[in-house]
N, C-alpha and C positions, 0 to 999 in steps of 0.2 A: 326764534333765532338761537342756534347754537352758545349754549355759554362758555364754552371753553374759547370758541373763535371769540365771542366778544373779551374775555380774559386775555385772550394770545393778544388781539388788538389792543387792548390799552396799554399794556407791558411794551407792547411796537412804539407805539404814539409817546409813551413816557420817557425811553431808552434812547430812541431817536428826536425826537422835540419837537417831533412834525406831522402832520396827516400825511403830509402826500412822502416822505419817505419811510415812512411805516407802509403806506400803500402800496408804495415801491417795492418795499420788503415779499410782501406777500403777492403781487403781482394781481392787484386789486386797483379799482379805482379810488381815490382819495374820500367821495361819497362813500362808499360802504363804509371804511373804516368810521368816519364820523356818524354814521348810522345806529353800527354794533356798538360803539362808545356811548350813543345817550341812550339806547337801549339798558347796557349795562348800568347807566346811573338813575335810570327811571326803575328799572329791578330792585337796584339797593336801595333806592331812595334817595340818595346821598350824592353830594358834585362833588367828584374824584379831580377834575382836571380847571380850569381855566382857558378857555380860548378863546384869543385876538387873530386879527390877521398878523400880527407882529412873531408872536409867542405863545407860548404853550407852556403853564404855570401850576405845579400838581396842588391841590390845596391839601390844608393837614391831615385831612381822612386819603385825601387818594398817595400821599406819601407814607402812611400808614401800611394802605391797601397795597401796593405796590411790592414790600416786602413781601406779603403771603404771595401774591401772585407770583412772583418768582420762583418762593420757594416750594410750590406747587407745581408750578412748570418743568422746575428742575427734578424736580421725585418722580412725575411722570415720564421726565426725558429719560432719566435712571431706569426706570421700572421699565419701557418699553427695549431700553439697551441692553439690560438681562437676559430680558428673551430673546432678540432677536441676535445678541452675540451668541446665544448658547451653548456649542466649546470651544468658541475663538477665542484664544489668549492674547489679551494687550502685548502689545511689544514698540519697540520704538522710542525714541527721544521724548523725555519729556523735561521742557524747560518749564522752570517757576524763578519769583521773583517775590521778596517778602522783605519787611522792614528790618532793619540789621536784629538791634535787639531782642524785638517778638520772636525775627525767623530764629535766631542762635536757639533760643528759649523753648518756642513752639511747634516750628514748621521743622527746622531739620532734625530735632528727636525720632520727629512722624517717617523719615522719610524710608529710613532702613527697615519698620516695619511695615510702607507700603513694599516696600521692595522683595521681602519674603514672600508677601505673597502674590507677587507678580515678578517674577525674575528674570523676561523678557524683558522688562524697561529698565531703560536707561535715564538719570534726573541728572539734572544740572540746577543747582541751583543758586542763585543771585540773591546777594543781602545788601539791599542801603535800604538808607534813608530817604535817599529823591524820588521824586514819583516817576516810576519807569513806563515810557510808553512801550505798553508791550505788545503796540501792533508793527510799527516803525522798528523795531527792537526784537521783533521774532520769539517772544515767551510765548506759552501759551495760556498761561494765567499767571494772575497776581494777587497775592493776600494784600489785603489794605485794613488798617486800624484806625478807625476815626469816620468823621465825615466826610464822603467822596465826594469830588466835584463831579460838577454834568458834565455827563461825557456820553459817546454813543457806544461804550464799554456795558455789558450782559453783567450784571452785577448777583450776588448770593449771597444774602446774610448768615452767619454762622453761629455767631453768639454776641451776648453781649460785651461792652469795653468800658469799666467807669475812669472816670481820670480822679483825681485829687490833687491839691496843691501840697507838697511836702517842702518840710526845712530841718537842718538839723538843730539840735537844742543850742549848739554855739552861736547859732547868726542868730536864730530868736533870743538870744540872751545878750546878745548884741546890738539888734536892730529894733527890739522889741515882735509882738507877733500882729499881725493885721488884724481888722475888726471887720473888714467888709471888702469886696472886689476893690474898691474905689484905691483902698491904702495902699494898693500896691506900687503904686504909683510912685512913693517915696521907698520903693525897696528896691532891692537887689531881683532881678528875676533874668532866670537862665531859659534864656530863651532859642529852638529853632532858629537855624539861618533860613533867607527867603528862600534856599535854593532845598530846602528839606518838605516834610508831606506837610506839616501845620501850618495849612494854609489861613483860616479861619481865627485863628488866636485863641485864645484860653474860654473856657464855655462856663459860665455861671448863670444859676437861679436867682432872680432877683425881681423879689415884688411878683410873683410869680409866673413870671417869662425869662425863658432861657435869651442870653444876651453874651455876644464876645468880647472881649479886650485884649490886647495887641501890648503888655507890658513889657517893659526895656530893661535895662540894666548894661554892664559893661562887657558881658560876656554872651556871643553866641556863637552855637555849633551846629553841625550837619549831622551830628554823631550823636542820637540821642544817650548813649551808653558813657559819654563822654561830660554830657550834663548831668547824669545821675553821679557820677564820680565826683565832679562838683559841689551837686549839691551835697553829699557824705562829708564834705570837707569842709563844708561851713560858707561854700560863695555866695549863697544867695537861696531864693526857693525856686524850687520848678513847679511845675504843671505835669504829672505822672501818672500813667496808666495804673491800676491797685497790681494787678500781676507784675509790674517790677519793683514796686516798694515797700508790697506787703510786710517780707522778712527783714526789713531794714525797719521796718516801725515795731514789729513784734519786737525786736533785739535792741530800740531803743536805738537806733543811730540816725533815724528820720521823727520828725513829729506831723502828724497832718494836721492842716488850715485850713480853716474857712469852709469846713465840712458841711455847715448850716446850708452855703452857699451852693451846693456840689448840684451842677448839672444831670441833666437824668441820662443814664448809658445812651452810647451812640454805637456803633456795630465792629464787629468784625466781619471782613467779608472776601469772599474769593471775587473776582473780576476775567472776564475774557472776552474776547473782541466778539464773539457772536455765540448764538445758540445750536443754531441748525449742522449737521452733522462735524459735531466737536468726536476727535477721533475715541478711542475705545477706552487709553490710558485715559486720558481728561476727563472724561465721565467717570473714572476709578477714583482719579484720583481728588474727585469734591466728593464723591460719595462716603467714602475713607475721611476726610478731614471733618462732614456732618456728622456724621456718627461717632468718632471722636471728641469735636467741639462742642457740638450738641449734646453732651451728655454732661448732666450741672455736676458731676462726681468727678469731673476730669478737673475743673478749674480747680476744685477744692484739691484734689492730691497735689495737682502742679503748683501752687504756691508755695 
C-alpha cells in the first residue's frame, strides 16, 4: 500500500474527525480509509488514533505524528507548486489574519518583504485577538499562537511558542512572589477575556503532566498588548509568550515565576480551510513565513 496515501489518509481522518468525511474527501469509501490507517499503525508500530463509533481521539504519538505529517505534506505541496507554476507569477489578493501583538511584531514586518518579491499580490491584513473564522470570514489563512482547537481547519506548524508567568518587581514586592501554580489563586492575574484565543487557561508542569488553570483577578482584556502594559505597571502577573517579555525581563521591568513550573512550547502555526489546490500566493506565502520561522537565528535576532 502506498505510504504517502496512507500519510494523506490519516492527516484526512485527524483534520476532519471522521472516516467517512476523510472518505468523502478523497472520494473513497470509508473502508479503505480505515484500512490505509491500521496499515500505517501496523508499519509504525504504534496507535496513532482512537476509534469509537462516537469519535475519533489522536493519542500522544499520533498528535505528535500528526505535526510531521503535515508538515511534509506541505513541503511536497510546495515542492510540486514550484514546478508546475514555473514562470507563473502569483498575483491577486491575499488576505491574512494574525494575533494583534504577534502580528504587529511578527507577521506584518514579513509582509513588505513578501511583497518585493512578488509584486503582483495584493495583502490585507487583519490583527486581533479573537479567533477569526477564516472560512465564514473570507481570509485565506491565519497565524495562530498557542494550542488550536479541533476544527476541520489544514493546520502547519512553524516554530515553537514558550509562555512564562511574568510580574513586575512592585506587585512581587507587594503581593509577595508564588511558590507553585496552585498560589495563584491568591494573586492578582491578568487574564484573556472569554471572547479572546486563550481558550485553555494558563499551561503548567506539574508532577510531571502538563495541566491548566483558569486564574482570576480583577482585570480582563481582549487586547493582549493591553495586559502586558498592565502587568509593567504593577497590576498583577500575566501568563506571556518569551518573545514579548524577553526585553522587559533583560531591562529589569518584568521578573519571571514559576519558571520550575514552565510548560513545554506549544506551536506557532499557519491555519487554512483546506489543502488541495490553495492558489499560487497561499502556497508563497507559508513557504516564505517557514523558512523565515523556521530558521532558530530569526527568534534570536527578533527579540
Amino acid at each position: 500500500m502506498d505510504k504517502l496515501k496512507q500519510i494523506e489518509s490519516f492527516v484526512g481522518v485527524a483534520t476532519k474527525g471522521s472516516l467517512t468525511a476523510a472518505a468523502k474527501a478523497e472520494g473513497v469509501a470509508p473502508a479503505v480509509i480505515g484500512r490505509r490507517i491500521d496499515a500505517l499503525e501496523e508499519r509504525l508500530g504504534v496507535k496513532l488514533m482512537v476509534r469509537t463509533t462516537r469519535r475519533i481521539t489522536l493519542t500522544h504519538e499520533g498528535s505528535a505524528f500528526l505535526d510531521d505529517c503535515q508538515r511534509v505534506l506541505a513541503d511536497l505541496s510546495n515542492a510540486e507548486a514550484s514546478v508546475s507554476a514555473g514562470g507563473v507569477k502569483a498575483s491577486g489578493y491575499l488576505r491574512i489574519t494574525a494575533p494583534a501583538g504577534f502580528g504587529r511584531r511578527h507577521v506584518a514586518p514579513m509582509v513588505p518583504r513578501f511583497l518585493a518579491q512578488h509584486p503582483d499580490v495584493h495583502v490585507s491584513l487583519n490583527l486581533s485577538d479573537r479567533v477569526v473564522d477564516i472560512v465564514n470570514e473570507s481570509f485565506d489563512c491565519a497565524v495562530r499562537v498557542g494550542d488550536l482547537p479541533d476544527s476541520s481547519l489544514v493546520s502547519v506548524r512553524l516554530a515553537d511558542n514558550r509562555r512564562q508567568c511574568v510580574a513586575a518587581p512592585s506587585y512581587l514586592k507587594r503581593a509577595g512572589t508564588p511558590k507553585s501554580p496552585n498560589e495563584l489563586s491568591r494573586h492578582e492575574c491578568l487574564t484573556l477575556s472569554s471572547d479572546a484565543s486563550q481558550t485553555r487557561g494558563w499551561a503548567f508542569t506539574v508532577d510531571g503532566a502538563v495541566t491548566h488553570l483558569r486564574p482570576s483577578g480583577r482585570l480582563d482584556c481582549s487586547d493582549g498588548q493591553v495586559l502586558h502594559e498592565w502587568c509593567v505597571q504593577g497590576m498583577g502577573i500575566a501568563w506571556r509568550s518569551t518573545w514579548e517579555v524577553v526585553e522587559d525581563i533583560a531591562e529589569g521591568r518584568l521578573v519571571s515565576v514559576l519558571d520550575e513550573y514552565a510548560a513545554p512550547p506549544n506551536g506557532i502555526y499557519v491555519v487554512f480551510p483546506q489543502r488541495k489546490h490553495l492558489p499560487l500566493r497561499v502556497r508563497l506565502w507559508l513557504d516564505f513565513l517557514k523558512h523565515s520561522w523556521g530558521d532558530p537565528s530569526y527568534w534570536k535576532l527578533a527579540a
